[in-house]
C-alpha positions in Angstrom: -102.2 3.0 -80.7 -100.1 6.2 -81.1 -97.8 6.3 -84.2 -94.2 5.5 -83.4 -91.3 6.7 -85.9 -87.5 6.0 -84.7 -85.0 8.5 -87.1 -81.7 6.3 -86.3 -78.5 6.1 -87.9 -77.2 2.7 -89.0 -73.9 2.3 -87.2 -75.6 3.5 -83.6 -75.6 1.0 -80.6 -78.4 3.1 -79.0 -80.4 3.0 -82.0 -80.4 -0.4 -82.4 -81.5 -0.8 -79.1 -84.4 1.2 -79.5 -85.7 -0.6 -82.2 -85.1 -3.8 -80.3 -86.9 -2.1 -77.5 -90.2 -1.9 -79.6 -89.9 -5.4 -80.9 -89.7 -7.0 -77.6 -92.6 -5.5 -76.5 -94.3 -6.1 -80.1 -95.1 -2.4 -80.3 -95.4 -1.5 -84.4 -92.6 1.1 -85.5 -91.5 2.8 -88.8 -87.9 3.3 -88.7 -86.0 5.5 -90.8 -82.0 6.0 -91.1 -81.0 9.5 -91.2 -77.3 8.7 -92.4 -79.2 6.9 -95.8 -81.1 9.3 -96.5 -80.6 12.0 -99.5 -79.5 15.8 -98.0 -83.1 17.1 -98.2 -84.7 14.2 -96.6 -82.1 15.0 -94.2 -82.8 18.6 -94.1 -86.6 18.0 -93.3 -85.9 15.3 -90.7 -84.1 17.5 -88.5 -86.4 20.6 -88.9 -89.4 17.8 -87.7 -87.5 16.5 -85.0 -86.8 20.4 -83.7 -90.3 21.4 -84.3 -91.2 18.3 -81.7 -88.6 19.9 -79.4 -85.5 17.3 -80.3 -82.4 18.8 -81.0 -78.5 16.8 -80.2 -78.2 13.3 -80.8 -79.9 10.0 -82.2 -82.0 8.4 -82.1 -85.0 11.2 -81.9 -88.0 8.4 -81.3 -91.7 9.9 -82.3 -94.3 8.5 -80.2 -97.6 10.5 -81.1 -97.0 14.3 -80.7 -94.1 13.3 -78.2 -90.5 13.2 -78.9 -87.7 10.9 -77.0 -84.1 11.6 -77.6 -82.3 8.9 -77.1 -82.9 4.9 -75.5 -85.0 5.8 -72.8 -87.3 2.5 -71.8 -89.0 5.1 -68.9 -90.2 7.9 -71.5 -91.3 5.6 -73.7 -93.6 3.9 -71.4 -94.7 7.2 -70.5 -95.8 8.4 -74.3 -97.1 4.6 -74.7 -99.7 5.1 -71.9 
C-alpha cells in the first residue's frame, strides 16, 4: 500500500474531512498539522509539498509520489489504485 501523509491545519473543515475520508475507508494515514508545527518544520513542509507540485491551500494530501490539494474523494481513488 502506498504511503499516505495529510499536512492539515487544525481549525480546517476540509481537512478534517480528509482525514475522515481515509478512516472510513480504513486506509492507514500519518497526519501532521502545519499550523502546530515549529517555523522550520514549517519551512520544510511547504518546500516538500512544492517539490510534489502543491502550492495554495490545505490540506496538501501525499499519496505515494502523488500530491492532492485539497478533499478530493476522485483523486484520491485515483493515486490509491
Amino acid at each position: 500500500m502506498k504511503k499516505i501523509t495529510i499536512y492539515a491545519l487544525s481549525t480546517c473543515l476540509w481537512c478534517r474531512k480528509s482525514k475522515k475520508y481515509f478512516e472510513e475507508k480504513n486506509v492507514p494515514f500519518e497526519a501532521i498539522d502545519y499550523d502546530k508545527q515549529d517555523p522550520e518544520k514549517q519551512k520544510a513542509m511547504m518546500a516538500e509539498m512544492r517539490a510534489a507540485g502543491c502550492t495554495g491551500s490545505f490540506p496538501f494530501i501525499k499519496i505515494g509520489g502523488a500530491c492532492v490539494q485539497g478533499y478530493d474523494p476522485e483523486e484520491f481513488e485515483k493515486h490509491l489504485k
